[in-house]
C-alpha positions as CSV (number, residue, x, y, z in Angstrom):
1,X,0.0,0.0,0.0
2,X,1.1,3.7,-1.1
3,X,-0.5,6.9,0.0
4,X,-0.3,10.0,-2.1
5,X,-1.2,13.2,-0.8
6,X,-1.4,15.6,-3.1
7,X,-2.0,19.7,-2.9
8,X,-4.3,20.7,-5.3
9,X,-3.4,24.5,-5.4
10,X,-6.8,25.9,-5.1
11,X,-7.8,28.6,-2.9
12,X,-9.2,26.2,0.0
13,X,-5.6,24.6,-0.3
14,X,-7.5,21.2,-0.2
15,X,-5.6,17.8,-0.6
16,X,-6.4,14.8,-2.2
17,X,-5.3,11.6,-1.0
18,X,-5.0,8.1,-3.6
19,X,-4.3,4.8,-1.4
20,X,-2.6,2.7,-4.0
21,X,-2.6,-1.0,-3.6
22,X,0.0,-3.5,-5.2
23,X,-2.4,-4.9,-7.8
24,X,-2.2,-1.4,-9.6
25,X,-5.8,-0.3,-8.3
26,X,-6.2,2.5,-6.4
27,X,-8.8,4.8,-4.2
28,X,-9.4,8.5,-4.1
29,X,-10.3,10.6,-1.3
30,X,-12.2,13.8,-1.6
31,X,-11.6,14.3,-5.2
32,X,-11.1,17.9,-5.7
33,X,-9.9,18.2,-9.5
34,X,-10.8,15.4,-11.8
35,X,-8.5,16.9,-14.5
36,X,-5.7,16.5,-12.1
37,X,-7.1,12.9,-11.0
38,X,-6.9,11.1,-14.4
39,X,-3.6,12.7,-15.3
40,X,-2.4,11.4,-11.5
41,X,-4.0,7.8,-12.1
42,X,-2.6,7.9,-16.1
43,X,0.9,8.6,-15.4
44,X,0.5,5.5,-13.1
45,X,-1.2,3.4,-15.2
46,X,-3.6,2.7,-12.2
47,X,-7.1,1.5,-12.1
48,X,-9.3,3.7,-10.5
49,X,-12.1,1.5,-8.3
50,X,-13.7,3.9,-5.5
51,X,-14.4,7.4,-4.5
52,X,-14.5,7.7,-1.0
53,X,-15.9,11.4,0.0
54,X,-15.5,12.6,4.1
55,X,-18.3,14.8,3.7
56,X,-20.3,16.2,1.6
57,X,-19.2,20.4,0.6
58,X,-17.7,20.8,-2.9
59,X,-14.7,20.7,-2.2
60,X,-14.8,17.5,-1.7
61,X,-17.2,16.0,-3.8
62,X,-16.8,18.3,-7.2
63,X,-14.2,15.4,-9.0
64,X,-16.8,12.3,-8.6
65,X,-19.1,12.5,-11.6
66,X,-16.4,13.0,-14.2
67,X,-14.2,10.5,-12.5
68,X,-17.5,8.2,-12.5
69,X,-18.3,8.7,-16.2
70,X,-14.5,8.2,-17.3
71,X,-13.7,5.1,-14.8
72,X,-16.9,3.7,-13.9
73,X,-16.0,3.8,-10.2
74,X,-18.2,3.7,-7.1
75,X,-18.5,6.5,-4.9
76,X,-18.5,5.6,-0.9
77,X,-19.9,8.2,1.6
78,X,-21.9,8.4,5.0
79,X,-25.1,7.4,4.8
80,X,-26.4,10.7,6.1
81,X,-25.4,12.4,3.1
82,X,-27.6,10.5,0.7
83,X,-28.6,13.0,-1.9
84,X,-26.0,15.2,-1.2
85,X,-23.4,13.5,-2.7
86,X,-22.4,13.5,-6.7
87,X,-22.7,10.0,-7.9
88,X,-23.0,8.3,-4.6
89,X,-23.6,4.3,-4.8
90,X,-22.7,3.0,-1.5
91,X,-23.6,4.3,1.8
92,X,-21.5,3.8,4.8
93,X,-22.6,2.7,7.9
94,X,-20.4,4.0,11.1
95,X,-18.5,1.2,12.6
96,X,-18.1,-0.4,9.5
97,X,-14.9,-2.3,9.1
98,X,-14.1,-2.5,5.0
99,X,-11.1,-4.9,4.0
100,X,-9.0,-3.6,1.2
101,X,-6.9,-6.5,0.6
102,X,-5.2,-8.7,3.0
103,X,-3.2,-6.3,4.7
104,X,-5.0,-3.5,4.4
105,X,-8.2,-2.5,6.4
106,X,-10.4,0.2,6.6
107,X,-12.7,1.3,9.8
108,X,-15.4,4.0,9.1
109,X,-16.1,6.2,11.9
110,X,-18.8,8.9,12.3
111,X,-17.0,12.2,13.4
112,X,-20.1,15.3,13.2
113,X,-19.1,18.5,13.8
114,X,-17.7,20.2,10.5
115,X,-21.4,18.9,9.5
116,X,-23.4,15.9,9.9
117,X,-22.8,13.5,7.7
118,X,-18.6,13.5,8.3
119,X,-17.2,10.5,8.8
120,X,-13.2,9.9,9.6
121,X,-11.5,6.8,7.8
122,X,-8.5,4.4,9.9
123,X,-6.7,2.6,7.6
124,X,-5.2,-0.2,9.1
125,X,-2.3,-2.2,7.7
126,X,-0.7,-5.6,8.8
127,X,-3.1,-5.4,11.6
128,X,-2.0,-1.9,13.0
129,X,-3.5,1.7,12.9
130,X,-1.5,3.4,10.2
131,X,-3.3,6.5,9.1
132,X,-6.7,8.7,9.9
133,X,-8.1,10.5,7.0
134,X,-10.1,13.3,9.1
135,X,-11.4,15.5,6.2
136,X,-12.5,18.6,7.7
137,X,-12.5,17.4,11.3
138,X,-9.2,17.8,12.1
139,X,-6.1,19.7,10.8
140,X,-2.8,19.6,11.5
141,X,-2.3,21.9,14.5
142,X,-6.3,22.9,13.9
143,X,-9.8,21.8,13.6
144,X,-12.4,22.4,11.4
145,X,-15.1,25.0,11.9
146,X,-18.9,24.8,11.8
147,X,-19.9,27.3,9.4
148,X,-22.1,25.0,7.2
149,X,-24.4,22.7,8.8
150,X,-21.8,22.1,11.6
151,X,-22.3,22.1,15.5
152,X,-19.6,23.4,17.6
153,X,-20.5,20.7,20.6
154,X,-20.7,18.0,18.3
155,X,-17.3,19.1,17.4
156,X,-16.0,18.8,20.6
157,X,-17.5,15.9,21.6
158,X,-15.4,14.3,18.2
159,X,-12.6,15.6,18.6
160,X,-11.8,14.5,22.6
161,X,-13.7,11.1,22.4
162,X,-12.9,9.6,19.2
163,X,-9.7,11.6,17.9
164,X,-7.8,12.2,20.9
165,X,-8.3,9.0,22.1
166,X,-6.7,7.1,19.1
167,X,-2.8,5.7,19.1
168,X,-0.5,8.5,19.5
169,X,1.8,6.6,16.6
170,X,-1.2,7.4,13.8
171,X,-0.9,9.5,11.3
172,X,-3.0,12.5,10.7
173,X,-4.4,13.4,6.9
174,X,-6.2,16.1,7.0
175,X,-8.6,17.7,4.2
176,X,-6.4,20.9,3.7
177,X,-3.5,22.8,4.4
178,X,-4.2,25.0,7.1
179,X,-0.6,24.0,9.1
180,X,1.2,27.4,9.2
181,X,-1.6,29.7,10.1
182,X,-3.1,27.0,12.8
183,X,0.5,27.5,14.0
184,X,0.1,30.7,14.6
185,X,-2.9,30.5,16.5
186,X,-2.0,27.8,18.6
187,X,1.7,30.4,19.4
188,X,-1.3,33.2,19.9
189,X,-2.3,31.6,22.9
190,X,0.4,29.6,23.8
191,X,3.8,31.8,22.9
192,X,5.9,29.3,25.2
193,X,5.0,26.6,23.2
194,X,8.5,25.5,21.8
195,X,7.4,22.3,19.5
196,X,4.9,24.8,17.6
197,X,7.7,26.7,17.1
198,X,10.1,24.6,16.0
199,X,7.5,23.2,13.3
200,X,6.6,26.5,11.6
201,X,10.4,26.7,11.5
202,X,10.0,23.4,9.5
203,X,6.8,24.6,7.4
204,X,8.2,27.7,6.3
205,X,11.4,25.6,5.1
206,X,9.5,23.0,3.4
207,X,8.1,22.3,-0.4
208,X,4.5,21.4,0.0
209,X,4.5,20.0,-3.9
210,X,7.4,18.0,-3.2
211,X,6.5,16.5,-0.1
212,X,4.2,17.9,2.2
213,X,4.3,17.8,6.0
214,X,2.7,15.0,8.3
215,X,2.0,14.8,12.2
216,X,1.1,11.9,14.0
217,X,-1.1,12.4,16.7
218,X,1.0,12.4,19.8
219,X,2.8,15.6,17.2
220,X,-0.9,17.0,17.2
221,X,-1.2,17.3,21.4
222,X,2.0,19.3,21.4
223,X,0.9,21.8,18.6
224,X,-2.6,21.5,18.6
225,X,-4.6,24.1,20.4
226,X,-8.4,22.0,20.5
227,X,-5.9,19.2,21.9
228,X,-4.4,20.9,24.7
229,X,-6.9,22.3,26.8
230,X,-5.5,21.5,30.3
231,X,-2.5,23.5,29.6
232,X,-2.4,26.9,31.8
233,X,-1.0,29.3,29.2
234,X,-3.5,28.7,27.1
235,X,-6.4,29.1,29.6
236,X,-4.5,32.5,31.2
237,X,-5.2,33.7,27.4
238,X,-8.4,32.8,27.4
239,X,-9.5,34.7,30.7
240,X,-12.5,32.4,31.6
241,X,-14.4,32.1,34.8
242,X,-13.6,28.2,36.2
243,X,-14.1,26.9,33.0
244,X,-14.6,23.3,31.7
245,X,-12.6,22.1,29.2
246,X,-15.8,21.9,26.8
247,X,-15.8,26.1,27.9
248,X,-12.7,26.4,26.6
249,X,-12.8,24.6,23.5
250,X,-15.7,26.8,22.3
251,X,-13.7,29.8,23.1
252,X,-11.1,28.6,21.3
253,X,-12.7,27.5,18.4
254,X,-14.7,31.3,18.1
255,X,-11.4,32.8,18.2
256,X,-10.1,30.8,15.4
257,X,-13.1,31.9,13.7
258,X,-12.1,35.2,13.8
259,X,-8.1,35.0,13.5
């Protein structure tokens, strides 16, 4: 198994992500291009089986139906977002566990917040949690706001049950590039914070086209704001009145609304 992440260069800075397996097949996640799709899966000479969509905004979904009508692939979403999603044929239960091949697995979990129907993917190879495709749930050093059908509770509730929870060792692919200013957010409120520092040292001395930057999980408690809400500095910042760590999550999160 192979994971490409690619930047797509749009305005959103979203990513696409192809899981290619050793029989030359190969899924998509959140198409954003379709032009940039086929000339990806061409140059590979790969065969193009499922669409798998996080959610259900545009710019995530706009790639399926011309990738549908060129490949004849299926397109895999949460069941929630029936008629909402381009070309959808197969709705996805949470807690379903979908085998890939036989040492690759993938466990669907539901993960509202963002907006209802947002589900998370784990990929697990040889047995192991490798990855966690978390759309616009979670960013590197951020998390995703809830501006279009989302719920700010339901965000928090995701976030510090089922993603904080997960092996530190995973790997976090998020939906878009958002790294360098969720950086600076997190160095807003926490200027102490040496780890966020060091990594916008390493963002702002990296080539996203050539290879763009991934956190684990356990990188994601160190730099990650919505992660880190026991920590003092951070709640001195925040100037709350005994608050509880849902409290300061929402505080946090309307600030990065406005940052």
């Amino acid at each position: 198994m192979k994971i490409h992440q690619i930047f797509t260069h749009n305005a959103l800075r979203n990513f696409t992500y192809y899981i290619e397996f050793d029989n030359n097949e190969v899924i998509i996640i959140d198409p954003w291009d379709a032009k940039q799709a086929k000339d990806f899966i061409n140059s590979k000479e790969l065969k193009l089986t499922t669409i798998i969509n996080t959610h259900e905004h545009w710019d995530h979904t706009q790639g399926n139906q011309e990738l549908v009508d060129t490949y004849g692939c299926e397109v895999w979403a949460h069941i929630v977002g029936q008629g909402k999603i381009p070309a959808q044929s197969r709705l996805l239960e949470p807690g379903e566990s979908i085998r890939f091949d036989k040492h690759t697995t993938m466990q669907v979990i539901d993960t509202p917040g963002h907006c209802q129907a947002h589900l998370c993917f784990i990929v697990e190879y040889k047995g192991k949690p490798h990855c966690i495709f978390t759309g616009d749930i979670l960013f590197n050093a951020g998390v995703g706001n809830c501006h279009n059908g989302g719920d700010v509770e339901d965000l928090y509730e995701t976030i510090c049950t089922k993603i904080a929870t997960l092996p530190d060792t995973i790997i976090v692919y998020p939906g878009h590039d958002y790294l360098q200013n969720n950086l600076r957010f997190t160095l807003k409120h926490e200027p102490n914070n040496t780890q966020a520092q060091l990594w916008l040292e390493k963002y702002n001395q990296s080539n996203i086209n050539d290879k763009p930057l991934t956190t684990t999980l356990f990188d994601e408690k160190q730099i990650n704001t919505f992660l880190r809400l026991d920590n003092k500095e951070i709640q001195s910042h925040l100037a709350l009145n005994n608050p509880s760590k849902k409290d300061i999550f929402i505080a946090l999160r309307s600030l990065r609304d406005q940052w």
